[in-house]
KOLZA-865149 format. One line per 3 residues: number of its first residue (from 1); their letters; for each residue x, y, z of C-alpha. Coordinates in nm, 3 decimals. Example, Ala and Ser with C-alpha at 12.3 -4.5 7.8 and 13.67 -1.06 7.14 Angstrom:
% KOLZA-865149
1	AS	1.230 -0.450 0.780  1.367 -0.106 0.714 .
This chain:
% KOLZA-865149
1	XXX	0.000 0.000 0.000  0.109 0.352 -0.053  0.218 0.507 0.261 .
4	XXX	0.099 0.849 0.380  0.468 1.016 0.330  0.504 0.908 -0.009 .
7	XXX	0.106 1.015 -0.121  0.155 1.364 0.067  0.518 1.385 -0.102 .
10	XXX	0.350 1.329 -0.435  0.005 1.566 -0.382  0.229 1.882 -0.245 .
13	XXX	0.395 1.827 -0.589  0.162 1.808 -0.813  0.004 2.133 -0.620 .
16	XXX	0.262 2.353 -0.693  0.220 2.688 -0.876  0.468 2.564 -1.126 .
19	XXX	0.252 2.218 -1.261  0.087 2.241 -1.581  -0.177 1.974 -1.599 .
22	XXX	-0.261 1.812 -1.919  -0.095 2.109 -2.150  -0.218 2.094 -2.527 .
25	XXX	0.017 2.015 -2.822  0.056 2.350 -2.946  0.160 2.431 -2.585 .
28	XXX	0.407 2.189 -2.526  0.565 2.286 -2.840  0.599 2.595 -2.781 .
31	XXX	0.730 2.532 -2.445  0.962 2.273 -2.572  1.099 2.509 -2.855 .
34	XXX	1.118 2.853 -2.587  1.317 2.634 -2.298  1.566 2.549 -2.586 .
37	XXX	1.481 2.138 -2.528  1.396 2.071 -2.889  1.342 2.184 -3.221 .
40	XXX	1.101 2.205 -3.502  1.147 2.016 -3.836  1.071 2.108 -4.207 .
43	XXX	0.747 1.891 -4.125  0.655 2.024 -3.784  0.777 1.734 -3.566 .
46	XXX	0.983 1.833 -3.283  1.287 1.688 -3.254  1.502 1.667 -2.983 .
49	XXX	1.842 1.507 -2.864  1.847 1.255 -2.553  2.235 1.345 -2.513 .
52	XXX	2.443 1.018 -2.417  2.140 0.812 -2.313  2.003 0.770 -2.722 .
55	XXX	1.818 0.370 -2.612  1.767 0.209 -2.280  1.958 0.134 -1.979 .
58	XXX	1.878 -0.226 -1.865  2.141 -0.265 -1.630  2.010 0.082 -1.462 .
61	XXX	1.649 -0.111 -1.434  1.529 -0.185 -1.064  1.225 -0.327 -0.926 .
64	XXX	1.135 -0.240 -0.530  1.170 -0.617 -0.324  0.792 -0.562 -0.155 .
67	XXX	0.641 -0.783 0.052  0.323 -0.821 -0.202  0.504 -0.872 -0.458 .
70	XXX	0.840 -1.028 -0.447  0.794 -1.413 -0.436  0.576 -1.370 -0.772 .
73	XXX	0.928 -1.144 -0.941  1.146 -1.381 -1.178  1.458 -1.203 -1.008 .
76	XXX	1.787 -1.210 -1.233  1.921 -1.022 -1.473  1.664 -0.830 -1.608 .
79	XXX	1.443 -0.816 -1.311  1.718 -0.678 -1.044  1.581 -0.636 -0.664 .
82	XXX	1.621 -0.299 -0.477  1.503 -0.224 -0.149  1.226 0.025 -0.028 .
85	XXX	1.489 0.241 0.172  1.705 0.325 -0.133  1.373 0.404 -0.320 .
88	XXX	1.225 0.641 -0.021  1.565 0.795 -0.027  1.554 0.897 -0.427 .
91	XXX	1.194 0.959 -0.415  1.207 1.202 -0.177  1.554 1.369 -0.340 .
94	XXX	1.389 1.400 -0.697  1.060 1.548 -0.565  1.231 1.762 -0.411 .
97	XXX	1.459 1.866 -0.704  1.126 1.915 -0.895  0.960 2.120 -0.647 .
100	XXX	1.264 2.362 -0.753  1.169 2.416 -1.113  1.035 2.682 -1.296 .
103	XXX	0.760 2.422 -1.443  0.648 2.117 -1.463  0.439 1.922 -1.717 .
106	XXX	0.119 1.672 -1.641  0.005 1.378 -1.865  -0.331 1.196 -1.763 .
109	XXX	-0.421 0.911 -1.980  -0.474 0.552 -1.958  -0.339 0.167 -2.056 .
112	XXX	-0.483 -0.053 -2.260  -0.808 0.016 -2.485  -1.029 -0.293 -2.274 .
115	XXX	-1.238 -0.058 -2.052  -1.265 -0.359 -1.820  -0.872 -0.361 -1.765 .
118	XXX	-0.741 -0.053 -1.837  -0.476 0.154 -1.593  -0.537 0.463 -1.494 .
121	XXX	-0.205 0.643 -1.514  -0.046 1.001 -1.462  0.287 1.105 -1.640 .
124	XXX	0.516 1.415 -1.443  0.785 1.606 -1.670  1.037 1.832 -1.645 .
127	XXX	1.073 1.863 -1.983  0.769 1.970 -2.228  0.892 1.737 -2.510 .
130	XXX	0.887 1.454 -2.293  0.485 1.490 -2.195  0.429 1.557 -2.565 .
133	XXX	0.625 1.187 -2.623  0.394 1.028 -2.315  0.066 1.233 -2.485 .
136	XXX	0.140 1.039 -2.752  0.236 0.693 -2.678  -0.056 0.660 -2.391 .
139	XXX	-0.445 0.630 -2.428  -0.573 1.050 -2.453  -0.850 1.112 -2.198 .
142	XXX	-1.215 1.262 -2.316  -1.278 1.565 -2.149  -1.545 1.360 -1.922 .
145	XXX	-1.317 1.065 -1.848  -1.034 1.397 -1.714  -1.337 1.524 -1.457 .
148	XXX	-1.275 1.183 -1.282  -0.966 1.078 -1.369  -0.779 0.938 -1.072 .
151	XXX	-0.406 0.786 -1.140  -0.349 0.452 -1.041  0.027 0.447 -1.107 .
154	XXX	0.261 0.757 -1.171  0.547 0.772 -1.360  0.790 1.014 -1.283 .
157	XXX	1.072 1.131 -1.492  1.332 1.355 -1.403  1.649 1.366 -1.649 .
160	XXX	1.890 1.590 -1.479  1.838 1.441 -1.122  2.143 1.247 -1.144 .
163	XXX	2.194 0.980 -0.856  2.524 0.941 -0.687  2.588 0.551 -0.707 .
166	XXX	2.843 0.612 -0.334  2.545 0.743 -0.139  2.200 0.648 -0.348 .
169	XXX	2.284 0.285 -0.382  2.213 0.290 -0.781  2.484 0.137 -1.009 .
172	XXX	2.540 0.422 -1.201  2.330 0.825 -1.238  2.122 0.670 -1.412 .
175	XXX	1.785 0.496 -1.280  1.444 0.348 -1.329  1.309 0.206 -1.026 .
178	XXX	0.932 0.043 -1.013  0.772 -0.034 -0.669  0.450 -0.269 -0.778 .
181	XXX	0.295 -0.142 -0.373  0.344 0.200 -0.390  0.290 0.205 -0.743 .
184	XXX	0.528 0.412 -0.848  0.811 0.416 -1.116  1.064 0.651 -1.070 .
187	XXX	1.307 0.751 -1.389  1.633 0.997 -1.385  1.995 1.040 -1.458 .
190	XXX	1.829 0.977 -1.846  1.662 1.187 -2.168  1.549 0.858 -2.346 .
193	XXX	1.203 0.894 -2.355  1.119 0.542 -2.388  1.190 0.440 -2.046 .
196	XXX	0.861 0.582 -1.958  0.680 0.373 -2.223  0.825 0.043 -2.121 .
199	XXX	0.851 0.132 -1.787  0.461 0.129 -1.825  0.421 -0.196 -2.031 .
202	XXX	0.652 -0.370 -1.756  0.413 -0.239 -1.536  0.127 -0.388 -1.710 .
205	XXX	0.300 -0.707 -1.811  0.264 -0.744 -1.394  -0.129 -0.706 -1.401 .
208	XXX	-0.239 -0.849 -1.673  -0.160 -1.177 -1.651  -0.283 -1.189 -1.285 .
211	XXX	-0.663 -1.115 -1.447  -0.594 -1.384 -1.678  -0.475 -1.147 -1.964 .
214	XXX	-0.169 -1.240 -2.154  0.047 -0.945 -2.250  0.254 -0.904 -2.542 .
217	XXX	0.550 -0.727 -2.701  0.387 -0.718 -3.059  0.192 -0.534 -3.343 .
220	XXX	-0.155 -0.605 -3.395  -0.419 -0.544 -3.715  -0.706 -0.627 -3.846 .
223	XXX	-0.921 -0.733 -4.200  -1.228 -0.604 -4.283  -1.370 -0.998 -4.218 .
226	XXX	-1.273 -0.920 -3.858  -0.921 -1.148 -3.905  -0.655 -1.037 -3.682 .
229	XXX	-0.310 -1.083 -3.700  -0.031 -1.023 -3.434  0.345 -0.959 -3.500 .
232	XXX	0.558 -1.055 -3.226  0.950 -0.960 -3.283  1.251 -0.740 -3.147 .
235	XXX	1.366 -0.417 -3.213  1.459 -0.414 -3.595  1.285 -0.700 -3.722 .
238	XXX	0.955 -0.492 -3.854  0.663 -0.527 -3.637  0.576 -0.157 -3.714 .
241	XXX	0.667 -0.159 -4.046  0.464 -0.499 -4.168  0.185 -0.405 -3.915 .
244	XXX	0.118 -0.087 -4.080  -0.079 -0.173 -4.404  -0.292 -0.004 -4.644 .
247	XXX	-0.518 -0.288 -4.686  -0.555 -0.398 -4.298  -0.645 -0.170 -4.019 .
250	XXX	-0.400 -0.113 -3.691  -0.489 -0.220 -3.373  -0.087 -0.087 -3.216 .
253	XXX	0.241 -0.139 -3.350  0.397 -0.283 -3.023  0.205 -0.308 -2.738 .
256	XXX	-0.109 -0.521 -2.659  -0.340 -0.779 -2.424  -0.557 -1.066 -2.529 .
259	XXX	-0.799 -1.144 -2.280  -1.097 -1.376 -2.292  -1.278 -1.088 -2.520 .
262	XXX	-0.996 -1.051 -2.781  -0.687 -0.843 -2.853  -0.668 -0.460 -2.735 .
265	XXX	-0.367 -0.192 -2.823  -0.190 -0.093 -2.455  -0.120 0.208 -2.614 .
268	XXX	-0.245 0.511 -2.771  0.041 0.558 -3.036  0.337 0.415 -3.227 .
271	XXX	0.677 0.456 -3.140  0.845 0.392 -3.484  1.237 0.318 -3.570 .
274	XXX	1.353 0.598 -3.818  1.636 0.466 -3.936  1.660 0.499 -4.358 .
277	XXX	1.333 0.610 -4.347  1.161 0.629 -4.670  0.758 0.749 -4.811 .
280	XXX	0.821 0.494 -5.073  0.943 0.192 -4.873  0.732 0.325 -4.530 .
283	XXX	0.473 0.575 -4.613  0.256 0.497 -4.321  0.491 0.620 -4.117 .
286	XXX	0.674 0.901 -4.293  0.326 1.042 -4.340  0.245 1.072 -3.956 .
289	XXX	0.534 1.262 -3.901  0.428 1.624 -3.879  0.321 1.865 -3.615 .
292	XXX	0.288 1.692 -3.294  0.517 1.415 -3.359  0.817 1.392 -3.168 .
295	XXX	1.162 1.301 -3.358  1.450 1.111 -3.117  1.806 1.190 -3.209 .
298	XXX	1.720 1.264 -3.584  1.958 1.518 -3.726  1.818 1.803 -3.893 .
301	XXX	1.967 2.003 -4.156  2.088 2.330 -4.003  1.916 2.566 -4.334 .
304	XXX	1.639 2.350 -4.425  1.554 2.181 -4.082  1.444 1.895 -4.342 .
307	XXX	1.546 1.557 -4.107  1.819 1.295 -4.272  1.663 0.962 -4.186 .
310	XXX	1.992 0.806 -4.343  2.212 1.005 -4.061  2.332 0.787 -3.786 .
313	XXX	2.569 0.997 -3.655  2.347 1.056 -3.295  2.314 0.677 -3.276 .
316	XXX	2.136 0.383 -3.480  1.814 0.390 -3.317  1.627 0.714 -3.395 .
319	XXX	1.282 0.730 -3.342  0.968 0.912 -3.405  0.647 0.892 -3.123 .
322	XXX	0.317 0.975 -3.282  -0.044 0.951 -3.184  -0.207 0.677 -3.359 .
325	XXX	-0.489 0.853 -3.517  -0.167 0.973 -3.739  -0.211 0.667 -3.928 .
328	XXX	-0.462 0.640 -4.135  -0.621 0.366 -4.136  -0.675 0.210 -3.769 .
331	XXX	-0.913 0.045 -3.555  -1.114 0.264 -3.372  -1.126 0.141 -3.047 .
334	XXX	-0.803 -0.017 -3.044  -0.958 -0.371 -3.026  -1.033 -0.636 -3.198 .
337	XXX	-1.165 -1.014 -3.211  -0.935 -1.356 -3.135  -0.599 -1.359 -3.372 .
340	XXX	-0.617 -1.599 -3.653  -0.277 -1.543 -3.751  0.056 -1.493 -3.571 .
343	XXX	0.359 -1.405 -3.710  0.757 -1.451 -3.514  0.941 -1.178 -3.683 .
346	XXX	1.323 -1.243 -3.707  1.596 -1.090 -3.864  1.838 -1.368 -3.909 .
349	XXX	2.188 -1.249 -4.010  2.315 -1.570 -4.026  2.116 -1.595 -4.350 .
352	XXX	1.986 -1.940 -4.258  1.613 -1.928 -4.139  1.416 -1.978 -4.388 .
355	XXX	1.227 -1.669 -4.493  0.891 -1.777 -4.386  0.789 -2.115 -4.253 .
358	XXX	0.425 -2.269 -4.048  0.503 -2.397 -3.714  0.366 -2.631 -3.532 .
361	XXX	0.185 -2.582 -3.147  0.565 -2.753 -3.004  0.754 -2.514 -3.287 .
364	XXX	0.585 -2.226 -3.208  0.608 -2.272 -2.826  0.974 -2.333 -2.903 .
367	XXX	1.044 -2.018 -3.086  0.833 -1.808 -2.818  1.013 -1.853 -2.582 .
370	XXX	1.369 -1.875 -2.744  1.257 -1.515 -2.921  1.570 -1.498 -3.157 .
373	XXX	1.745 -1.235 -3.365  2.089 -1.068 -3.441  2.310 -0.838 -3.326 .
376	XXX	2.424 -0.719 -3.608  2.877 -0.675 -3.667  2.965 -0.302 -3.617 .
379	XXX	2.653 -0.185 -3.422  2.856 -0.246 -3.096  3.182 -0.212 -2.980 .
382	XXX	3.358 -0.554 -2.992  3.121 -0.699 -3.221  3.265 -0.846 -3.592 .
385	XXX	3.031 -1.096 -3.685  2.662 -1.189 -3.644  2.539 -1.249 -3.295 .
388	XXX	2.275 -1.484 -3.167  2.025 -1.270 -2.940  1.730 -1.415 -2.750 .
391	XXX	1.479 -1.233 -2.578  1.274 -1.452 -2.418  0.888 -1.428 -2.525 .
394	XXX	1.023 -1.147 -2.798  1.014 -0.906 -2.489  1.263 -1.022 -2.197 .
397	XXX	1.367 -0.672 -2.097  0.967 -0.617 -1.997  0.865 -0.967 -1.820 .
400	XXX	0.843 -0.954 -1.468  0.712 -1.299 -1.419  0.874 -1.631 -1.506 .
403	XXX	0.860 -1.685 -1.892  0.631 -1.991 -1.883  0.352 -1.739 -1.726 .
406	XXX	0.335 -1.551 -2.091  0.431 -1.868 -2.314  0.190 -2.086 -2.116 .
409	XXX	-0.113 -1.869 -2.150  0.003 -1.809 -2.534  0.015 -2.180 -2.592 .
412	XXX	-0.371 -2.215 -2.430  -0.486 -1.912 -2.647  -0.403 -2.089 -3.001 .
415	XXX	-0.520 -2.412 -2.882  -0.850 -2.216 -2.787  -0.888 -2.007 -3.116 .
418	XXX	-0.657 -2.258 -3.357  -0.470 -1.963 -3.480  -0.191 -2.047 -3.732 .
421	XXX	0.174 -1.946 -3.638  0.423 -1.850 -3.886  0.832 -1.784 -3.818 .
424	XXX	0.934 -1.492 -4.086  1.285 -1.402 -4.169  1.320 -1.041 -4.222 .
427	XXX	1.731 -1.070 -4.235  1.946 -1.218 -4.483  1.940 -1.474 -4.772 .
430	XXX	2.208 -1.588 -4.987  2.472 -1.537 -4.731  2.563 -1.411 -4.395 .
433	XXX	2.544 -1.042 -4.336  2.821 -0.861 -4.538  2.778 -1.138 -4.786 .
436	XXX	2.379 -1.259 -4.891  2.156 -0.928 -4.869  1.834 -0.845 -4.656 .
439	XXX	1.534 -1.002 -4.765  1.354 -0.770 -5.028  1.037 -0.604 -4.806 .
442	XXX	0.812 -0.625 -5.069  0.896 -1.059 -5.055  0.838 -0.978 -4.662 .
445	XXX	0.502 -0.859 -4.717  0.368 -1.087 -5.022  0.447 -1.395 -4.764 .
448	XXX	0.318 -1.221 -4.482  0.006 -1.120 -4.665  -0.042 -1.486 -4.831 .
451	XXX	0.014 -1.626 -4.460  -0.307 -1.389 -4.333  -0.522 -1.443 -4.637 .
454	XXX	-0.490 -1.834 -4.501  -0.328 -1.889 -4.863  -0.042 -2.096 -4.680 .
457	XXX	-0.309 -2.345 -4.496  -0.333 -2.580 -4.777  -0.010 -2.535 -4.979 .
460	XXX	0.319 -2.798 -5.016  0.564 -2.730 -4.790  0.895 -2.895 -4.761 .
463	XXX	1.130 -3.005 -4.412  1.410 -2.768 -4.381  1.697 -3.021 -4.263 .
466	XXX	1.852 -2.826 -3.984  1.574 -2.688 -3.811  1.270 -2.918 -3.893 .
469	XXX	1.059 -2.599 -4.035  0.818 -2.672 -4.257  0.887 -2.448 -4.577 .
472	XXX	0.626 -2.350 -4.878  0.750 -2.495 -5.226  0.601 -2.170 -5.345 .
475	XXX	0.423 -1.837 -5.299  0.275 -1.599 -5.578  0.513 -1.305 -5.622 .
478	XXX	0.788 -1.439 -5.427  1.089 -1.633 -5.636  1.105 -2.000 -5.540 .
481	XXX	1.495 -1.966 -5.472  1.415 -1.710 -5.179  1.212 -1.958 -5.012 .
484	XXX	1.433 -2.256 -4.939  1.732 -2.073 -4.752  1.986 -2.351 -4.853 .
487	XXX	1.903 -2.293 -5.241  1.977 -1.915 -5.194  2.362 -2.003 -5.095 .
490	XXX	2.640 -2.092 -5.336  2.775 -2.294 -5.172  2.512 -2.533 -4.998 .
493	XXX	2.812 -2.702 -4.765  2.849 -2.338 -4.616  2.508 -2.288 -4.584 .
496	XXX	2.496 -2.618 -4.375  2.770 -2.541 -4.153  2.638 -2.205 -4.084 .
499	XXX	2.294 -2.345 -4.024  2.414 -2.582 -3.749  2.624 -2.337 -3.552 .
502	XXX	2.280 -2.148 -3.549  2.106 -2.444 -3.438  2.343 -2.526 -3.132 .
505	XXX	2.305 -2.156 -3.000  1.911 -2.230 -3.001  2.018 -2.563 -2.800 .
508	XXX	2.264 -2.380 -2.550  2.012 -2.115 -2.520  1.712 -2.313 -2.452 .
511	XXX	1.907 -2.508 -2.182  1.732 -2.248 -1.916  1.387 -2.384 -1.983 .
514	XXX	1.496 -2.704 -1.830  1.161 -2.748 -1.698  0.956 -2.686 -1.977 .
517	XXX	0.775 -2.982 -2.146  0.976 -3.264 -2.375  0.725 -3.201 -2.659 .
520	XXX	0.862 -2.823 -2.688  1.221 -2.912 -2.669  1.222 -3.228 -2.824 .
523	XXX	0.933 -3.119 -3.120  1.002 -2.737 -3.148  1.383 -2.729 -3.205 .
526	XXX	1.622 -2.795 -3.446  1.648 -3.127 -3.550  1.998 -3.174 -3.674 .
């Protein structure tokens, strides 16, 4: 429960003379662009610069060990224990170094489009750009749903509070703490706007499951027969980019719960990698960047103030947060019926996954929980060739519970609705990266759309002899080389050896599930 201290400490903030509450866009623009924290592009985005912090900080990540919640935690790695002292202690040091400034900015919104299990949240700023990013990314209030709008969790961020690791008992300046009792996540020592957004999705990966809801870290849309499709996959692989269609409406492009009802968007806006950002390759997205839209560490030509999508000079992972109403054509509410197709995005540098392939229920358990892709040679220090990465459920950074809890409840859901599960290979063919090339998008989307149109149900498939998947022979519009990975190589012995040392990282990786059932590991994996 939420003591008295810490509710008092949070209502004499938000009372102060210097809190604006639920500003409007053209407000927090201006604000943004007068304090100096941002400016405004060619297309009237504002665009600002997160300084040294451009992505996450997992290591900086803490959750508070509370009585009510700490034997139901998966503690490790990702989910690192702190105690409620060393949380008072900062809590009470960064309200107080917000009381001191000149203003302060309000968000109050909501999580997740189901009425019957949304969160009622509140967002505190320092900076104005940052409450335009959370006025986008969360679900907008009505006017009447504002009269009696009370916050059941508060998130707030404060970038230049910077802890002192000696005395606050944080591994670094840097910190993002969330106590589950006192509900409460508390963010500084860091600009990068997205720890607030999956701070909040953490949050809700907690309570959802708990109401029998099963969480996801995946894009969602819909056909005008009501056929919904989910797109599970990490950072880079394309969930916003293959969610957002012409021909299918959007339900979110990252965020979302399937309860007992159907699928609903967490969210209330899309939060879309800019990198070589095109209209002609992307014009869902290029198109719903304009006033109101916030730009993340895209450089701007001085003169023009036109952005360079291609620059990666700031870092690799440049973003743009819009509302989702920017995109044309979406689901209004963000819900929908029971998914009849899923889709595993991965971008395979090894060039060995086959570029789509069915699963079956063991397969597609299998490659749930694995939740592979690659770290691609030169993005890190260190790094020279292709690296295995697995994110457990496609979303390990954001799971507070055990694994099993999400895979489990997945594994009942397409039992109960016999949806059809597809792996697709986003990454190389013909080669290894620096060798083959990245599959062709428009391939990408003719499988993907043949896989939702139920076009793949009935078709021949063939065994891919490393990893057991079953391949199409062929798909309209795609050429048959493409789809048997092997037959892409030119040299088939290379392709082999390469394919194996891929399949023994699954092996060594899935090792940790050691009590998950012999079906999954012995049906789902690779088989050679």
């Amino acid at each position: 429960m939420i003591s008295a201290k810490i509710e008092n400490g949070l209502h004499e903030l938000l009372s102060g003379n210097n809190v604006n509450i639920q500003p409007s866009v053209a407000e927090l623009v201006e604000k943004a662009t007068s304090r100096g924290e941002a400016k405004l592009s060619a297309d009237g985005a504002l665009t600002a610069e997160t300084g040294k912090y451009t992505g996450r900080s997992p290591e900086d990540k803490y959750i508070v060990e509370e009585e009510t919640s700490k034997d139901k935690i998966d503690w490790g790695k990702v989910n690192r224990p702190i105690s409620s002292e060393i949380f008072d202690s900062l809590y009470k040091k960064v309200l107080n170094h917000l009381k001191a400034k000149e203003e302060l900015f309000v968000f109050k919104g909501f999580a997740g489009a189901d009425k019957n299990s949304q969160l009622s949240i509140q967002v505190v700023n320092e900076f104005a750009w940052q409450n335009l990013f959370v006025h986008n990314l969360f679900i907008r209030p009505t006017e009447e749903e504002l009269k009696t709008h009370e916050a059941q969790f508060t998130v707030i961020a404060a970038p230049t509070f910077k802890a002192d690791p000696a005395v606050d008992g944080t591994k670094s300046e840097t910190f993002i703490i969330v106590s589950l009792e006192k509900r409460i996540v508390l963010i500084g020592g860091t600009e990068y706007a997205g720890e607030m957004k999956k701070s909040i999705f953490s949050v809700m990966n907690y309570l959802l499951p708990e109401r029998g809801i099963l969480s996801m870290h995946c894009s969602a849309n819909v056909g005008e027969e009501g056929d919904v499709a989910l797109f599970f996959g990490l950072s880079g692989t394309g969930k916003t980019t293959l969610s957002a269609d012409a021909n299918r409406k959007l339900i979110g492009d990252d965020e979302h719960g399937w309860s007992d009802h159907g699928v609903f968007n967490i969210e209330g806006g899309c939060y879309a990698k800019t990198i070589n950002l095109s209209a002609e390759k992307e014009p869902e997205i290029y198109g719903a960047i304009r006033f109101g839209s916030v730009l993340e560490n895209v450089v701007l030509d001085e003169k023009t103030r036109k952005p360079d999508y291609d620059d990666n000079s700031l870092t690799e992972n440049t973003r743009a947060a819009y509302p989702i109403h920017y995109i044309d054509n979406i689901a209004v509410p963000s819900v929908a019926g029971h998914p009849k197709t899923i889709i595993f995005l991965t971008a395979d540098a090894f060039g060995v996954l086959p570029p789509i392939s069915k699963l079956t229920k063991e397969q597609a358990m299998y490659h749930f929980l694995s939740g592979f892709t690659s770290k691609l040679a030169g993005t890190e220090r260190g790094v020279t060739s292709p690296e295995a990465t697995f994110s457990t459920c496609f979303g390990a950074p954001f799971l507070p519970l055990p694994a099993t809890v999400y895979a489990e409840m997945l594994g009942k859901n397409i039992d109960e609705h016999n949806a059809q599960v597809f792996l697709v290979n986003t990454g190389w063919t013909g080669g290894e990266y620096g060798v083959g090339k990245r599959m062709a998008l428009k391939h990408t989307r003719t499988m993907v759309n043949a896989a939702i149109a139920g076009e793949l149900n009935n078709v021949e498939f063939e065994e891919n002899a490393i990893f057991g998947l079953a391949m199409p022979k062929a798909i309209d519009g795609v050429p048959t080389e493409v789809l048997n990975p092997r037959n892409a190589w030119s040299d088939p012995a290379a392709y082999d050896q390469k394919a194996k040392e891929l399949a023994d990282l699954f092996r060594e990786n899935f090792k940790k599930f050691g009590h998950v059932s012999e079906d999954i590991t012995q049906k789902g994996g690779p088989i050679a």
